[in-house]
LUMZA-909334 format. One record per residue (C-alpha): residue in one letter; residue number from 0; x, y, z; chain. Coordinates in steps of 0.05 Angstrom, whole numbers, plus 5000, padded with zeros to 4 digits. Layout:
BEGIN
("A",NUM,(X,Y,Z),"A")
...
# end
This chain:
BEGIN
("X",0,(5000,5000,5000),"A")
("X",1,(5059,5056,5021),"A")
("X",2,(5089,5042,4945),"A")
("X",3,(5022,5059,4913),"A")
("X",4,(5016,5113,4953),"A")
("X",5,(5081,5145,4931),"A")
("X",6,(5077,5114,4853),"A")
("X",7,(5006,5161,4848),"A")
("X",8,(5033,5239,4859),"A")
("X",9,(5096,5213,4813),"A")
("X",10,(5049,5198,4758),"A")
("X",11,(5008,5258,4769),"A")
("X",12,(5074,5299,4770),"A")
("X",13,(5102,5273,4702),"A")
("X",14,(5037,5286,4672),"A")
("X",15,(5035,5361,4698),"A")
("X",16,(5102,5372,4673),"A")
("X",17,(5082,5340,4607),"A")
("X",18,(5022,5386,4596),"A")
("X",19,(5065,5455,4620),"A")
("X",20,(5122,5433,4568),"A")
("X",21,(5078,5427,4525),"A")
("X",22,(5050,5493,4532),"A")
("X",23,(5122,5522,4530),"A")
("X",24,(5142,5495,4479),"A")
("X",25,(5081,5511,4436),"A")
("X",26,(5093,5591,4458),"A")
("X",27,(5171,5588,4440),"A")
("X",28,(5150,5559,4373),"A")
("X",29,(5096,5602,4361),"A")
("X",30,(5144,5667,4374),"A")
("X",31,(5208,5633,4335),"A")
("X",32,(5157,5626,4275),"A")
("X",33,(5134,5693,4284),"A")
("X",34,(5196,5732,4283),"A")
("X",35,(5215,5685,4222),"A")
("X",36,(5154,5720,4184),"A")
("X",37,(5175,5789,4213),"A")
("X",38,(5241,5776,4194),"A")
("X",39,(5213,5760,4112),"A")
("X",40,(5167,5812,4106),"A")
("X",41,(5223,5871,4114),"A")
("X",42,(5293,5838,4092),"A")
("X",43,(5271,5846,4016),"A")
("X",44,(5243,5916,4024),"A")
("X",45,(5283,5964,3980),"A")
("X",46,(5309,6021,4010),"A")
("X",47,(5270,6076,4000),"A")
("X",48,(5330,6129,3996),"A")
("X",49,(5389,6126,3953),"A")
("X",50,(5449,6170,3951),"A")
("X",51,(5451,6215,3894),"A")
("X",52,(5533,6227,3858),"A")
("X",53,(5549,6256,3800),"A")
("X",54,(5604,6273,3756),"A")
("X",55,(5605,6347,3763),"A")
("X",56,(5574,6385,3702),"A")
("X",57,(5588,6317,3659),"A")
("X",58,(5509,6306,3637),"A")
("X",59,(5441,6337,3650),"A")
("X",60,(5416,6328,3713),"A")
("X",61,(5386,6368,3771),"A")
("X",62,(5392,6385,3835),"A")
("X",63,(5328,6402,3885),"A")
("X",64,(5320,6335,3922),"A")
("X",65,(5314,6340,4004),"A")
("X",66,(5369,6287,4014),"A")
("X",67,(5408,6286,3947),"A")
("X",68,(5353,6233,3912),"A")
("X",69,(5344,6223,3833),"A")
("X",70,(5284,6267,3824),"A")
("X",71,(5222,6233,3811),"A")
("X",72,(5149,6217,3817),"A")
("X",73,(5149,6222,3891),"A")
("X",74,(5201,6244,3910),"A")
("X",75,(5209,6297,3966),"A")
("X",76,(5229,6364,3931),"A")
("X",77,(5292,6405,3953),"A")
("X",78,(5291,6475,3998),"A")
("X",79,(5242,6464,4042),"A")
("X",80,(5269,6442,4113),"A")
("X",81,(5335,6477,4141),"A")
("X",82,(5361,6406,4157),"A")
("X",83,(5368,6349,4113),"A")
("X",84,(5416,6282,4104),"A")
("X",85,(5449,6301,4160),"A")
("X",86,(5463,6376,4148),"A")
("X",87,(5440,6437,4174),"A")
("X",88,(5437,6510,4147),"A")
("X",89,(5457,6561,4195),"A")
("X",90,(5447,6638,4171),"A")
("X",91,(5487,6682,4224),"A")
("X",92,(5437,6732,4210),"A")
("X",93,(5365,6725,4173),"A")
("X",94,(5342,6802,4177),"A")
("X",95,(5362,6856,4120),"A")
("X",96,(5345,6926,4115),"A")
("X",97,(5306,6931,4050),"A")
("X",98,(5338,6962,3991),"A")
("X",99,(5397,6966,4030),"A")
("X",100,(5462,6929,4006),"A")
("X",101,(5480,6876,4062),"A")
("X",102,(5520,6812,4066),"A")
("X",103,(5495,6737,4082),"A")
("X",104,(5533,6695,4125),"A")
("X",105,(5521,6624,4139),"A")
("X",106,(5557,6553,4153),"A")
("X",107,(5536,6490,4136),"A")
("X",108,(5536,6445,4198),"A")
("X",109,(5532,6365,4197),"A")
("X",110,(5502,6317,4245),"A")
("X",111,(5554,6336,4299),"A")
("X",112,(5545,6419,4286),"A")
("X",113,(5612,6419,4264),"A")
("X",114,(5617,6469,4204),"A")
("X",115,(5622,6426,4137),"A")
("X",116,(5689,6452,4095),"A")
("X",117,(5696,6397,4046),"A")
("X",118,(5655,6409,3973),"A")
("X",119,(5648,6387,3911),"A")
("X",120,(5656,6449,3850),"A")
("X",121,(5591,6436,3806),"A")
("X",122,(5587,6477,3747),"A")
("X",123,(5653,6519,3763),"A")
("X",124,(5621,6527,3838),"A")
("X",125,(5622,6499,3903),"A")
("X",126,(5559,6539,3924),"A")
("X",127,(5497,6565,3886),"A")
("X",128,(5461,6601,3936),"A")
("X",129,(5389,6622,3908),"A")
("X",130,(5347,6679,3934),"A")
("X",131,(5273,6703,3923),"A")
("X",132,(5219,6731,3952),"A")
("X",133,(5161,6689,3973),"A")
("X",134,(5115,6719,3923),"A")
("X",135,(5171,6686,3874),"A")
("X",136,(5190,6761,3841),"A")
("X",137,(5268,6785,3850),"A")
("X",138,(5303,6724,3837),"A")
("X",139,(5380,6725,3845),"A")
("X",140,(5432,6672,3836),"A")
("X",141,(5491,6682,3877),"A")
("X",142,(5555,6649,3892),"A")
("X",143,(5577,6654,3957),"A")
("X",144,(5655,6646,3981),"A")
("X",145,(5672,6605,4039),"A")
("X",146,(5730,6628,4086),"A")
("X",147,(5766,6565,4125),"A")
("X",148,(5727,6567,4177),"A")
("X",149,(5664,6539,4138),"A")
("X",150,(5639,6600,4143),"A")
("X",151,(5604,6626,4070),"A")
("X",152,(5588,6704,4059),"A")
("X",153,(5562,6737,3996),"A")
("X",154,(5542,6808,3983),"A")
("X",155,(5466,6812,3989),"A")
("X",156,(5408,6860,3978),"A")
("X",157,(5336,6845,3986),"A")
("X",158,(5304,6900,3942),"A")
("X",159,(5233,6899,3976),"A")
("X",160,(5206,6880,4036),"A")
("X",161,(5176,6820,4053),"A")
("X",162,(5200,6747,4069),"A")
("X",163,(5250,6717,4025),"A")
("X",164,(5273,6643,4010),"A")
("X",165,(5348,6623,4012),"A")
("X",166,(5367,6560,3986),"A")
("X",167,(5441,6529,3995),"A")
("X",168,(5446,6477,3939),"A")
("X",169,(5518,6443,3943),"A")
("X",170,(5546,6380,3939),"A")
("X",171,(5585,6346,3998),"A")
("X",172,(5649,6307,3997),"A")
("X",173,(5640,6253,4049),"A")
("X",174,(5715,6232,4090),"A")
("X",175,(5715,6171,4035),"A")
("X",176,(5712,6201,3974),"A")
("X",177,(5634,6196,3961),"A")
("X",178,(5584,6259,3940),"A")
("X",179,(5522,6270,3961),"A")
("X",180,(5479,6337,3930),"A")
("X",181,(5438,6369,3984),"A")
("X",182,(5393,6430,3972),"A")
("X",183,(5369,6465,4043),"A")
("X",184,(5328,6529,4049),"A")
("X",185,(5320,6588,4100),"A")
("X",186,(5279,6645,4097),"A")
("X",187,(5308,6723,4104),"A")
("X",188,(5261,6780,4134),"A")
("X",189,(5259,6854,4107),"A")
("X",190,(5220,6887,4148),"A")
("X",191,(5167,6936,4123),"A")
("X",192,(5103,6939,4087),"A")
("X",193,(5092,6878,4049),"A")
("X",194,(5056,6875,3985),"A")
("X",195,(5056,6810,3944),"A")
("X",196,(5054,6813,3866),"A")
("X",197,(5003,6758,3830),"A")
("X",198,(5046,6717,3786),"A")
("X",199,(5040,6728,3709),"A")
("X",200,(4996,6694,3667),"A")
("X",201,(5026,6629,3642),"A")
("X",202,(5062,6638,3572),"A")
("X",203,(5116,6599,3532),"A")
("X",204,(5160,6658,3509),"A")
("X",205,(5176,6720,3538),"A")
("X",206,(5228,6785,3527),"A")
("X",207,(5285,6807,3568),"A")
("X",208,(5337,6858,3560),"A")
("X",209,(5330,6845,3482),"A")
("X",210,(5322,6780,3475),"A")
("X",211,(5253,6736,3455),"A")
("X",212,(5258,6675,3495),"A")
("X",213,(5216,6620,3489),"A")
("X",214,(5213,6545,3495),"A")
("X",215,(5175,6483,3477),"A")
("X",216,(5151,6415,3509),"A")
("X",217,(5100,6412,3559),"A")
("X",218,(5121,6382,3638),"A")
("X",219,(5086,6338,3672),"A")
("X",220,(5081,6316,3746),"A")
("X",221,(5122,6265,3759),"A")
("X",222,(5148,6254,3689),"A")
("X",223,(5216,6269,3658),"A")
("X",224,(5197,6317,3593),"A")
("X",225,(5248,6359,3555),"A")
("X",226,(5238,6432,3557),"A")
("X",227,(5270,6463,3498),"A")
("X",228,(5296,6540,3505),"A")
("X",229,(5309,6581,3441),"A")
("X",230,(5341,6655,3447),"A")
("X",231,(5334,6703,3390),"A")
("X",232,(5371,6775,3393),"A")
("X",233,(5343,6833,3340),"A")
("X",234,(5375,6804,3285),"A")
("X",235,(5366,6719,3293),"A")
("X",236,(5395,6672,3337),"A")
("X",237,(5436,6699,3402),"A")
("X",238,(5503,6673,3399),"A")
("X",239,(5505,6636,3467),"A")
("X",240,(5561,6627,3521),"A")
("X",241,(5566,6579,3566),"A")
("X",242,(5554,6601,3636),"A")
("X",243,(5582,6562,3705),"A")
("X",244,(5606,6507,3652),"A")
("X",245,(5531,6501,3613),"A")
("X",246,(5488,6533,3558),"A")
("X",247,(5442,6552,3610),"A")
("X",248,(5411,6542,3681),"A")
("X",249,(5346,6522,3694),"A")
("X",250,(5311,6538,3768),"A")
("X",251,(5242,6525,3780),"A")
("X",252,(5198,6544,3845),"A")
("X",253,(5129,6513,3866),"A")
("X",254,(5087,6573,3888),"A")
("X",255,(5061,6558,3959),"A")
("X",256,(5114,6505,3988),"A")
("X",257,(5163,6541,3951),"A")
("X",258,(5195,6463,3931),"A")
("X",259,(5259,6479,3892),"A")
("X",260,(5295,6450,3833),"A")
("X",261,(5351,6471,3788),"A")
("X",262,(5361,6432,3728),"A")
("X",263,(5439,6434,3672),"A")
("X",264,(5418,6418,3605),"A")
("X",265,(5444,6371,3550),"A")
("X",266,(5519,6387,3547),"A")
("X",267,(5522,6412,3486),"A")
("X",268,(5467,6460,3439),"A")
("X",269,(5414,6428,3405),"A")
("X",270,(5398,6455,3333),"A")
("X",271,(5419,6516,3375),"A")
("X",272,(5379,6514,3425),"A")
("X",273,(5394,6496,3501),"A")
("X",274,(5355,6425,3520),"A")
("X",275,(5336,6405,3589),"A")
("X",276,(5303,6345,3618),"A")
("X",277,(5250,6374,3677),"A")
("X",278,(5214,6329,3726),"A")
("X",279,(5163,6373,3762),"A")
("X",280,(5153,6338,3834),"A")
("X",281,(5076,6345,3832),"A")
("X",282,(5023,6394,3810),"A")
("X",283,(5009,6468,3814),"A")
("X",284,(5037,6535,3800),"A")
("X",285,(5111,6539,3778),"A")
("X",286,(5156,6605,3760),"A")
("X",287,(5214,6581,3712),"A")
("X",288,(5280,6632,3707),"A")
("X",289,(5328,6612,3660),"A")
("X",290,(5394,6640,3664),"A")
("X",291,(5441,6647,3599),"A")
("X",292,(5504,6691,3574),"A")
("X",293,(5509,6730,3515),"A")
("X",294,(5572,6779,3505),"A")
("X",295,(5595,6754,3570),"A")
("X",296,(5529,6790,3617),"A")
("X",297,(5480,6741,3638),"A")
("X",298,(5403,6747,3635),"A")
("X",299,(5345,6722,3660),"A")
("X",300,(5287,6704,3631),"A")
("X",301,(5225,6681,3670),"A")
("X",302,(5159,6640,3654),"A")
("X",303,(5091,6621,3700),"A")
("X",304,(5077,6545,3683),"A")
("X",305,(5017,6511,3710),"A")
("X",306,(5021,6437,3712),"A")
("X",307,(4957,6404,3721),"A")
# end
């Protein structure tokens, strides 16, 4: 009788621990499987950023992405955060008297605040530094110099008042070598009475200081079409320079956000005329200024564009 006794809780023991192994091992399987499936639902994901390089001036191309990405449908367009891939624009001062000749001054600061002094010259130019009002009217493209300190200054005069849009677009030479194009934006005050223009009406040719410029193809959102610009003086076809290395420079600015691109054309004329390749990041309201040299003075003309 005493060994059934103690033979009874032994079998009522094993079959306790049988049940709660069971039950463990079920749970540890059920996780390992579950982080398997986590595990193959993100390991083939493409990346959803790329970094962007570039042979400086060696093809068309353009600049305007937030973090130095191929332009495209989708794609988050350039200027409009202070901070981007890492790097920071820092103006040492954002207010200007208006119509009063001042000087910028800013740094470039990566992840660490340290001031950035390593860059890439694109187009003859380590810096193009654009600047226009918010209303998209007195558009200047500058080139700023940069003293050893980081530190980049460029004479600078905000004809009216109002708030303007700066926008930095460089390209950065990492400690190994690599380039990465980055385009950040800050706005400048001139304080005063502010009175916004209405854009022009949309049109494919214009005149400026002489010229008749106008151009053909017709953007898209999202897509990659050619814009084709053709200059004419009095007496036929302007006899073109090139200008920062290039036939001509395209910038374009969304009215609203204020997104920013600046597009180089085909290296070389075609049929004597300067051919880009613009993708427009989505719809709405664009003002196009092309800059291009004649007789060694460069112009600018400017066009609305509405893209649908």
């Amino acid at each position: 009788m005493p060994d059934r006794i103690s033979a009874a809780p032994d079998r009522s023991t094993l079959r306790l621990a049988l049940v709660v192994g069971g039950l463990v091992l079920a749970v540890l399987l059920g996780f390992g499987l579950g982080r398997m499936n986590a595990g193959g639902g993100t390991t083939d994901r493409p990346s959803l950023t790329a970094a962007h390089t570039h042979p400086p001036g060696s093809t068309p191309h353009d600049h305007g992405t937030a973090a130095g990405v191929d332009q495209g449908a989708g794609a988050e367009p350039g200027g409009l955060s202070v901070s981007s891939a890492g790097y920071t624009l820092a103006p040492l001062v954002t207010e200007f008297p208006a119509g009063r000749p001042g000087e910028l001054r800013f740094q470039v600061r990566d992840a660490e605040r340290r001031p950035v002094t390593r860059f890439a010259v694109v187009h003859d130019k380590p810096m193009h530094l654009i600047v226009v009002r918010r209303d998209l009217s007195g558009y200047q493209h500058l080139h700023p110099t940069m003293a050893p300190d980081g530190t980049w200054s460029v004479p600078l005069t905000l004809a009216q008042p109002g708030v303007w849009r700066a926008y930095a677009d460089f390209t950065v030479v990492a400690d190994d070598g690599g380039q990465a194009s980055v385009t950040l934006g800050t706005d400048l005050v001139a304080p005063g009475g502010y009175q916004p223009r209405p854009l022009p009406a949309p049109a494919t040719s214009t005149t400026v200081d002489g010229f008749t410029v106008g151009y053909q193809g017709s953007p898209q959102a999202g897509a990659t079409v050619p814009l084709t610009f053709r200059i004419d003086a009095a007496d036929g076809a302007a006899t073109l320079e090139r200008y920062l290395g290039a036939y001509g420079h395209l910038v374009a600015l969304r009215e609203g956000d204020l997104a920013y691109l600046h597009v180089h054309p085909e290296p070389e004329l075609v049929d004597g005329q300067v051919k880009f390749w613009l993708t427009t990041p989505g719809p709405g309201r664009y003002r196009l200024y092309l800059d291009f040299q004649v007789a060694q003075k460069v112009h600018t003309a400017e066009f609305t564009l509405t893209i649908p």
